[in-house]
N, C-alpha and C positions, 0 to 999 in steps of 0.2 A: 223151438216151435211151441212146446209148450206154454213158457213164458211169454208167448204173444198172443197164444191164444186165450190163457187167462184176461191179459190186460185188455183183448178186445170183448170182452165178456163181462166182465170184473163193472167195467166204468157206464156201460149204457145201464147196468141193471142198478146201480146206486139213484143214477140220476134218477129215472122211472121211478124211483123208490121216491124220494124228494118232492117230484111232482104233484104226488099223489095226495101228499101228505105234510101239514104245516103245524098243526098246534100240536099234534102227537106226533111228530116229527122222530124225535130220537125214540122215544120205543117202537117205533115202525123199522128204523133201522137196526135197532136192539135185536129183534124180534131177526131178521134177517138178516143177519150177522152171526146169530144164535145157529144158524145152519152150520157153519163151518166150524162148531165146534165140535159137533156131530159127526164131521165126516174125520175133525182129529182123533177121535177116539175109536170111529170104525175103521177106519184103513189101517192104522198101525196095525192094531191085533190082529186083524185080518190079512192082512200082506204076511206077518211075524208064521199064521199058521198056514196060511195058502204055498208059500214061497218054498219050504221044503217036500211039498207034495206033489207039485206041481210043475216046480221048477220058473224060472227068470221069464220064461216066454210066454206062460198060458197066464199066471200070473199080471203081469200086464193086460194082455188079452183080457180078462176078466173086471178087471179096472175099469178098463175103455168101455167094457158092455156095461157098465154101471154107469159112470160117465152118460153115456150118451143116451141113459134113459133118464137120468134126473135135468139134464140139460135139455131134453125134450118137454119134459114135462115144464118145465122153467120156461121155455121159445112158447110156450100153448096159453100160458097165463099172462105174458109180459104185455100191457098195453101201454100207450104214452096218451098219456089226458091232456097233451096241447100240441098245436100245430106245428111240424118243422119250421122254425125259423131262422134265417142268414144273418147275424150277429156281427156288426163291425169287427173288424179288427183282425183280417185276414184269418187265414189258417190256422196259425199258430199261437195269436191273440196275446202275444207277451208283453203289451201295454198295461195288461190287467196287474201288474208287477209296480205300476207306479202308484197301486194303491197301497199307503203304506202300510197297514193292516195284514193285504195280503201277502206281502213281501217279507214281511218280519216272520208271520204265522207260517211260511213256507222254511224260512229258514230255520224256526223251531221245529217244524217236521223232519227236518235233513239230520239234525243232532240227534233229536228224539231216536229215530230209526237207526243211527248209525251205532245206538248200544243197547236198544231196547228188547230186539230180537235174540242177542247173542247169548242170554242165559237158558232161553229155551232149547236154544241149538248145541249147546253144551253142556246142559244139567246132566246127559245119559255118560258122556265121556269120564264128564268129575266124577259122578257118581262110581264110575268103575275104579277110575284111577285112585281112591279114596280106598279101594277094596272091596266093593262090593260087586254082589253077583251082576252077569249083565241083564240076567233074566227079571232081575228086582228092577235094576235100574231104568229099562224098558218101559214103565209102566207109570214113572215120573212124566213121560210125554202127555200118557193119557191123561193125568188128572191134572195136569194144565189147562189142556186141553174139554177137559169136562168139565173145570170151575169157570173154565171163560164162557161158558154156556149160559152161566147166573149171571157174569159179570155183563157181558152185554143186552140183557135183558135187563136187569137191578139200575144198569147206567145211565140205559137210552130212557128209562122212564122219569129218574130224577135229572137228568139235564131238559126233559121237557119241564120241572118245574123250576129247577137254578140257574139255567144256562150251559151252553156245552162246554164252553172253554172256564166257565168256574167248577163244573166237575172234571175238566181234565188237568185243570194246574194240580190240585192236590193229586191225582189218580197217576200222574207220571212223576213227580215228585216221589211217592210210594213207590215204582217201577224201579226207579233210581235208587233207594234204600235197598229194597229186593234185591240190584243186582251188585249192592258191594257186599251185604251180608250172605248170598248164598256160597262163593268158594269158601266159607268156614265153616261150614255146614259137611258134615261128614259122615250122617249116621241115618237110617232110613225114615226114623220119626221126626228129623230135621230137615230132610231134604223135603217129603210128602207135603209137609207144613208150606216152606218154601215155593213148593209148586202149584199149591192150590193157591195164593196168596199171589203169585207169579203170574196164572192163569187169569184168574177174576179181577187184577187191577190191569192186567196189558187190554183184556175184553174191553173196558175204555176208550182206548184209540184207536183197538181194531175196529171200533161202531161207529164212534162218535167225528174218529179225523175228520169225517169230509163232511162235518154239519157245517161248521161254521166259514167252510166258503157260499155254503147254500146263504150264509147271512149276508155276505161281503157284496152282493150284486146280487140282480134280476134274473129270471129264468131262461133270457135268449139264449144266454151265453154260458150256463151253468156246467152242461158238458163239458164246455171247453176248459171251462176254470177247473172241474174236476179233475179232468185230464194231466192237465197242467200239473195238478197238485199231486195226482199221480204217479208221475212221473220224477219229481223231486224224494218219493215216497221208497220210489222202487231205487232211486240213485243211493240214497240213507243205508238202505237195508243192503243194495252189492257192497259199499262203499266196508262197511259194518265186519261181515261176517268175515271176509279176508284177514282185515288187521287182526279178528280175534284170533282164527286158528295162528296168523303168526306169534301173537305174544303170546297164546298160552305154553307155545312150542319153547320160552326162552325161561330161560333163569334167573338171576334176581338182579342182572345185569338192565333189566329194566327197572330199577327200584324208582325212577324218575320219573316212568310211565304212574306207578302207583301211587306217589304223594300230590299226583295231577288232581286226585280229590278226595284229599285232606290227612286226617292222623290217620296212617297205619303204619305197623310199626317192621324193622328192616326185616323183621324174620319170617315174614306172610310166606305161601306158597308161591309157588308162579304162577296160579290161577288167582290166588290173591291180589298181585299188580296187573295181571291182565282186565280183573273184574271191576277193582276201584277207577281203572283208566277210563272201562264205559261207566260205571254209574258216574262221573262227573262232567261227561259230554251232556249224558240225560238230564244233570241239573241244568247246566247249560243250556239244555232245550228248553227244559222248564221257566228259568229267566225270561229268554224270547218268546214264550208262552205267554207271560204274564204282561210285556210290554208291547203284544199286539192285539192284547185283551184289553190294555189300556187304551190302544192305539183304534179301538173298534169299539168302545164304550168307553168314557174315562171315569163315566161314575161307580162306585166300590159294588156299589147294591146291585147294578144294572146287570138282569138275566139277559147273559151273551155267552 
């Protein structure tokens, strides 16, 4: 339930976002995107001291009453600046697929996510298994979490003057290095590094994903295209986080997972072939990044 009610939230307020705004486009999205890095940094510490005082139930409780006073405040300001309009192409509009642009740039979304999340979702566990405290390791979330706060603000303002998909080839490209060099990271001045550098280039596609469907078509139907992309979005990232907790579970019996992208050598950890396996799906994303950047402007210069 929660996960649906995100998604029904999540996509009307981008669009609105979109409508509103064309030449400053991505720092408008920067800027509101920049929220959620806010609430990464208060909830963890907040739940970490609420949670033994309170206990599992009031805890929640207290969420929800936060919750549903920023959400209110969020339903009070939300207008949409053009009329409802009924958009060919039935309900589910999956014609929009036979533009090749969007079909390529969706299946760079599907790779991208499918490894780009897993370092944040695992930097606390390494960090333990590594030997350090869990109390230190905790706190690696937050400054992910607080560097993606510049990073979609820093991103969405230079893709208003380079183009989005030329600041996200490089900026997931980097996501991809981040995430074969963080399992050899084992010490608290290399992981912090790793997490703020982790945090401020994922900020990129947490803001900027869904500009350049805004570019691929017209406003009738932009909802739906969002959606759509959405939804590919959220397939990436279930798809993702499973395989990770299974390989990090194994031994070096996956060394075949690990040389999936490139030199490392047989004696890495098993968080080592687990990590190398997603940063090479992400270059991979990054490829189909680049050939539906071509595929959507072929000229080298062209801000797209």
């Amino acid at each position: 339930m929660i996960g649906l009610g995100c998604g029904l939230t999540y996509g009307p307020c981008i669009t609105i976002v979109t409508h509103w705004w064309k030449r400053r486009r991505g720092l408008a999205l920067g800027v509101a995107s920049s929220g959620s890095a806010i609430g990464g940094i208060f909830f963890p510490v907040a739940l970490r001291n609420i949670l033994p005082k309170l206990g599992f139930n009031w805890t929640l409780r207290i969420v929800g009453f936060i919750l549903v006073f920023a959400f209110s405040i969020a339903n009070l300001c939300l207008a949409r600046r053009l009329p409802p309009r009924k958009a060919a192409g039935g309900f589910f509009g999956l014609r929009v697929f036979r533009n090749a642009a969007f079909a390529v740039y969706a299946l760079s979304s599907f790779f991208t996510l499918f490894g780009a999340f897993n370092a944040g979702a695992f930097l606390t566990s390494s960090a333990v298994s590594y030997g350090l405290s869990s109390n230190i390791a905790f706190y690696f979330v937050a400054m992910h979490n607080g560097s993606s706060f510049f990073g979609a603000v820093a991103f969405g303002s230079l893709s208003d003057r380079l183009g989005t998909m030329n600041i996200l080839i490089p900026t997931i490209t980097a996501i991809g290095v981040i995430t074969i060099v963080w399992p050899f990271c084992g010490t608290v001045p290399s992981l912090s590094v790793i997490s703020v550098l982790y945090g401020f280039t994922l900020a990129a596609f947490g803001s900027l994903s869904l500009l350049p469907i805004a570019a691929m078509g017209g406003t009738e139907d932009l909802g739906r295209r969002m959606g759509i992309m959405n939804t590919v979005f959220g397939i990436g990232s279930l798809c993702g986080a499973p395989l990770g907790g299974l390989l990090v579970s194994t031994s070096l019996g996956y060394k075949a997972v690990g040389y999936f992208s490139g030199e490392f050598m047989p004696h890495c950890p098993p968080y080592g072939w687990f990590d190398s396996f997603l940063g090479g799906v992400i270059f991979l994303g990054t490829i189909l990044l680049a050939l539906a950047r071509f595929l959507a402007a072929a000229r080298i210069r062209a801000k797209f």
